[in-house]
C-alpha positions in Angstrom: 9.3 24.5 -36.6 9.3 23.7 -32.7 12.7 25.3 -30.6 14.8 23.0 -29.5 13.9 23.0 -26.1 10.4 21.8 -27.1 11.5 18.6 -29.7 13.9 17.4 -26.7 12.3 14.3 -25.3 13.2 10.9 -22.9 15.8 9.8 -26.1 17.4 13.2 -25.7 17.5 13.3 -22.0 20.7 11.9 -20.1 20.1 11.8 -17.0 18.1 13.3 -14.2 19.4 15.0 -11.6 18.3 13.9 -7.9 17.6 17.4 -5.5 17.6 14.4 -2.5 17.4 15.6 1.5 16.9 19.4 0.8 18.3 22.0 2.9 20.6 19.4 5.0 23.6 21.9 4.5 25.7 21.7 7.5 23.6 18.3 9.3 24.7 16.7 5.7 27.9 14.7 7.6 25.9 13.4 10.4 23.2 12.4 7.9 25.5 10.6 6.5 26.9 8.7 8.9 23.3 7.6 10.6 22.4 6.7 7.3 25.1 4.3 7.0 24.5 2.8 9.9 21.4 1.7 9.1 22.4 0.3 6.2 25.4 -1.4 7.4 23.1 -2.7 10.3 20.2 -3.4 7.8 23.0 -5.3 5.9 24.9 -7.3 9.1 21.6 -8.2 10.8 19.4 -9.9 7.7 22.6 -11.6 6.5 23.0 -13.3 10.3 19.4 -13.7 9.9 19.6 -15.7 6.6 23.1 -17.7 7.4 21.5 -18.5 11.6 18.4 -20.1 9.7 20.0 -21.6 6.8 23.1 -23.0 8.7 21.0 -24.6 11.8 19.0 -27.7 10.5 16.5 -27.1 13.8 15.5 -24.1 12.1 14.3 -25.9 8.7 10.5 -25.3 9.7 7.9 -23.6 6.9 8.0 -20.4 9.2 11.2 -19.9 9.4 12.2 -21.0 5.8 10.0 -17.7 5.0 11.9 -15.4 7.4 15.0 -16.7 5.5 13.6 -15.5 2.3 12.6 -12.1 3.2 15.7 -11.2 5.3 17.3 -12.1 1.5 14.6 -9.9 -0.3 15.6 -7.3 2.3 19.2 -7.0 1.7 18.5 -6.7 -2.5 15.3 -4.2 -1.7 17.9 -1.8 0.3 21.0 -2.5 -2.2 18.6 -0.6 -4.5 18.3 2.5 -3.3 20.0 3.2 -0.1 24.1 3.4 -1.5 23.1 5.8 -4.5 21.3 8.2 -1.5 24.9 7.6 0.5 26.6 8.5 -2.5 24.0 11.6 -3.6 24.8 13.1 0.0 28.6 13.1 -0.5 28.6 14.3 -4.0 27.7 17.8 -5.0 26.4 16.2 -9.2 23.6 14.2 -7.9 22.6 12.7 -11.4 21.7 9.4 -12.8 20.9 8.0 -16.3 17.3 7.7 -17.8 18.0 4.3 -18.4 19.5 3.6 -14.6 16.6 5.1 -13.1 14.2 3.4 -14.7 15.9 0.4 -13.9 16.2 1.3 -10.2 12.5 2.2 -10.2 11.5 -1.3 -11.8 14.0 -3.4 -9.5 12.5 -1.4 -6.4 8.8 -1.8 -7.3 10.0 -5.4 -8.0 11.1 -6.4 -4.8 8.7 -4.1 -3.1 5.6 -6.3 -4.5 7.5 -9.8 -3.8 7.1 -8.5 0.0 4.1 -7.9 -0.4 3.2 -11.2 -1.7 6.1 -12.7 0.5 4.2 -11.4 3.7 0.8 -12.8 2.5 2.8 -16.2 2.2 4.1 -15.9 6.1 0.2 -14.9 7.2 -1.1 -18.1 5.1 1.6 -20.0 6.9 0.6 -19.2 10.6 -3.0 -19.4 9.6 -2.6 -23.1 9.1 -0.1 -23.7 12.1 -3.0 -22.5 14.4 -6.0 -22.5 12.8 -5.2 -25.9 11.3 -2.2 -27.7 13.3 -3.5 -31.2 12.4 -3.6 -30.3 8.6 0.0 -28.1 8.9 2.4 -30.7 8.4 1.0 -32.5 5.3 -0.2 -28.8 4.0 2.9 -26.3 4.4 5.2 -29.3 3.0 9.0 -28.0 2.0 7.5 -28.6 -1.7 4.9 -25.9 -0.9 7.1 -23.7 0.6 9.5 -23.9 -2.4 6.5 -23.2 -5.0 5.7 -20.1 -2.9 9.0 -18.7 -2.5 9.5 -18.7 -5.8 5.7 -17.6 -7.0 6.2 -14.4 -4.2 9.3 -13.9 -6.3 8.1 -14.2 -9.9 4.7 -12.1 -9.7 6.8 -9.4 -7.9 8.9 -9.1 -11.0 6.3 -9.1 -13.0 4.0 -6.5 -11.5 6.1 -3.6 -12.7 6.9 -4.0 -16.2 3.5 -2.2 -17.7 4.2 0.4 -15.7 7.9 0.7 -16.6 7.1 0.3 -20.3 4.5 3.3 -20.1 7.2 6.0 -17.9 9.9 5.0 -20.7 7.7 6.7 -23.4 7.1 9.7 -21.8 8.2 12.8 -23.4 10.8 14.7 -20.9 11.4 18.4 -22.0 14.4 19.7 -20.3 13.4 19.9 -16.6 15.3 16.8 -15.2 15.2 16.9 -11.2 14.0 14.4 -8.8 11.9 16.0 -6.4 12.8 12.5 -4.3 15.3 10.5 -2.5 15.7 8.3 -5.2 13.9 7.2 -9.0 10.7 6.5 -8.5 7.0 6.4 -10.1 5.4 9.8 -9.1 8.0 11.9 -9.1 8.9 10.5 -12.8 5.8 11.5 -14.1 6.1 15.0 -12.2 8.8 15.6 -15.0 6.9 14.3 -17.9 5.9 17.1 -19.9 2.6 15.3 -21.2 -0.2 14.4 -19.6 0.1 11.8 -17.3 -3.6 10.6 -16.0 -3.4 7.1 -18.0 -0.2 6.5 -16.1 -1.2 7.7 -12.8 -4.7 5.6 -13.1 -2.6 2.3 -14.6 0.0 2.7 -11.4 -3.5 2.6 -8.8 -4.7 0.2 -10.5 -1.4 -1.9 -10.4 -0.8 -0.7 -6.7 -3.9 -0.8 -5.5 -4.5 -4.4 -6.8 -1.3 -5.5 -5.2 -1.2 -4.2 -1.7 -4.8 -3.6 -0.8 -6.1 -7.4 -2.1 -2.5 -8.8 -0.2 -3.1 -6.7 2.9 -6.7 -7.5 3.0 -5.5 -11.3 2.9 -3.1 -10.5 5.8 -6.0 -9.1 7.8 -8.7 -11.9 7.3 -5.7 -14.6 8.1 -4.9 -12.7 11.2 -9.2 -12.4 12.4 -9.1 -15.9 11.9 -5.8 -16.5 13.9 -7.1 -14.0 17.0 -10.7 -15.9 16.9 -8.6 -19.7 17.0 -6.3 -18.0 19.9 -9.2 -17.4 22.2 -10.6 -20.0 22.3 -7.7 -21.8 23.7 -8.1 -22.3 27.5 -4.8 -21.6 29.1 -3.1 -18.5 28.9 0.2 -20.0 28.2 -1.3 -21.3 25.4 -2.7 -18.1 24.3 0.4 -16.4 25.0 2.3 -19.1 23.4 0.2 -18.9 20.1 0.0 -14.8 19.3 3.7 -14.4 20.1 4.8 -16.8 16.7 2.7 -14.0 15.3 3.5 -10.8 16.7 6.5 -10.2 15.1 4.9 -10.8 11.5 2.2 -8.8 12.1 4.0 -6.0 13.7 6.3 -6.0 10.1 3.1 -5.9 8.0 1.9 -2.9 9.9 4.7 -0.8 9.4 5.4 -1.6 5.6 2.3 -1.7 4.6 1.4 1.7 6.7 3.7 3.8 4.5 3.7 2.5 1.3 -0.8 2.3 1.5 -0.7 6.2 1.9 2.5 6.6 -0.7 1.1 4.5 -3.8 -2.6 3.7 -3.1 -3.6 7.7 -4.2 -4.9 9.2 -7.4 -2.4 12.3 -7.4 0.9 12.3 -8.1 2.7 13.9 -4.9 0.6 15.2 -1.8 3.6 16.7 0.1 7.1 16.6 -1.1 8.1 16.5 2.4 5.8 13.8 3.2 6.8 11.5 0.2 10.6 12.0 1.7 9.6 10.9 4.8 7.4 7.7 3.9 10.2 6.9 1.4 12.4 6.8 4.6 10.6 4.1 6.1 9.4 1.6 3.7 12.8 2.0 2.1 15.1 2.0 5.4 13.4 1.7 8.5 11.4 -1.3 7.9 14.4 -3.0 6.7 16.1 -2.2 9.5 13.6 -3.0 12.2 12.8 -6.6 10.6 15.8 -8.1 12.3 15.5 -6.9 15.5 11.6 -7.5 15.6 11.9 -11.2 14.5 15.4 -12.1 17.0 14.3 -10.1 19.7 10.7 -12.1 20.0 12.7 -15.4 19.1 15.1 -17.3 21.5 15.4 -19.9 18.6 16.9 -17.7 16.6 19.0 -15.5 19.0 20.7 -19.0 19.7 21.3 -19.8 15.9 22.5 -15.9 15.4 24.9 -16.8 18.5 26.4 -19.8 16.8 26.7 -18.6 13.4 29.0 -15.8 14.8 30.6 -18.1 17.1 31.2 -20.3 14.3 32.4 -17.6 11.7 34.9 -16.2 14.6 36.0 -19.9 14.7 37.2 -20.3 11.5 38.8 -17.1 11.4 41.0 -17.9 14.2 42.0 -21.0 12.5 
């Protein structure tokens, strides 16, 4: 008859316990306190983002009806991880449930692949505003837009599930911390005490499918925007036509930099450290850098950002 130790499995196991920032020890405070400025700016700055578009009826255009929707995706992609790691630093029992990490995994792989189809939606979208500008208006109608929105949504919440479904019957024998930030696909399977290679091959498969086929649409949009932009005589023009893009592509590059190298791999960790640190930036700093990248290239919206406040101070006065 097997010990104890060696018939205890996922039913069995409680919770795991998260090992987070390692060897922060006396930094932990001012980790802290940087962390939650990020996410209170994070927060603050895609919130003005969605009101400033939603609110101003100027600002009711295909492209920025898409910004809308991913400052929203934004502040439900951070909500998911970034207050349990707050919380994790101040605490000294870092632990959540089996169940509530799996559900944090699945709702962060969710929204994680509804950006990715999200951002393949905004390429589409300026491919026909320059490539096609005669076409654009009966194209991209608000019909469209609606059908996309919602489709980025759906397959995103759908991607995950398989893989989900495979984690949640793994055996887990004992050994229950998270060599990671927060719950998460590889450093789940780290602690199953089985062999993992069908899950690892399913989760490329999955991954690879999603982000390589959305980011390889991304790039062939953007060859065909860069060969329709020279060809235009005037440099305003030119100038004119790659800055509604910059700040898109710019976005796509850094999100889809990290999480290429974190999910697109055969193995289950490379580094430890450099898991941490890509976890970092698809999970913070890209959040946090989408706001200032799309108001600081954008007069439009700085204005509509200006009177949203303006109006919001308004009515608190009254």
């Amino acid at each position: 008859m097997a010990p104890p130790m060696e018939r205890r499995n996922h039913s069995s196991l409680a919770e795991f316990v998260f090992l987070g920032f390692p060897k922060v020890g006396h930094v932990r405070g001012w980790l802290f306190a940087l962390l939650l400025l990020a996410y209170l700016f994070t927060f603050c700055g895609n919130l003005l983002t969605f009101l400033a578009i939603r609110l101003n009826a100027a600002l009711h255009t295909p492209m920025y009806h898409f910004v809308s929707i991913l400052s929203l995706l934004e502040l439900w992609y951070t909500a998911t991880t970034i207050p349990n790691m707050l919380a994790n630093l101040l605490r000294e029992k870092k632990t959540i449930s089996f169940a509530g990490c799996l559900l944090q995994t699945y709702f962060f792989h969710s929204l994680g692949a509804s950006e990715c189809y999200l951002l393949t939606a905004m390429a589409y979208d300026r491919y026909l505003a320059i490539c096609r500008p005669l076409h654009y208006p009966a194209v991209m109608t608000p019909t469209l837009c609606g059908k996309l929105a919602a489709g980025c949504w759906t397959c995103g919440f759908l991607c995950p599930i398989s893989e989900v479904i495979l984690v949640s019957q793994l055996p887990f024998c004992g050994y229950n911390e998270i060599q990671h930030i927060f719950c998460d696909f590889p450093p789940l399977l780290s602690l199953a005490c089985k062999d993992t290679s069908t899950n690892v091959l399913v989760d490329f498969a999955i991954n690879a499918f999603i982000i390589l086929i959305t980011f390889l649409f991304i790039m062939v949009s953007y060859g065909r925007i860069i060969s329709a932009v020279l060809k235009i005589k005037t440099a305003e023009g030119r100038k004119k036509a790659f800055s509604t893009c910059a700040s898109h592509l710019t976005v796509v590059l850094i999100f889809f930099g990290s999480i290429i190298f974190m999910y697109v791999r055969l193995k289950k960790s490379y580094s430890l450290t450099l898991d941490r640190t890509l976890a970092v930036v698809y999970s913070v700093l890209t959040p946090l850098v989408n706001p200032i990248i799309y108001s600081l290239r954008n007069k439009e919206l700085i204005k509509a950002i200006k009177r949203t406040i303006c109006r919001k101070s308004g009515r608190a006065h009254h």
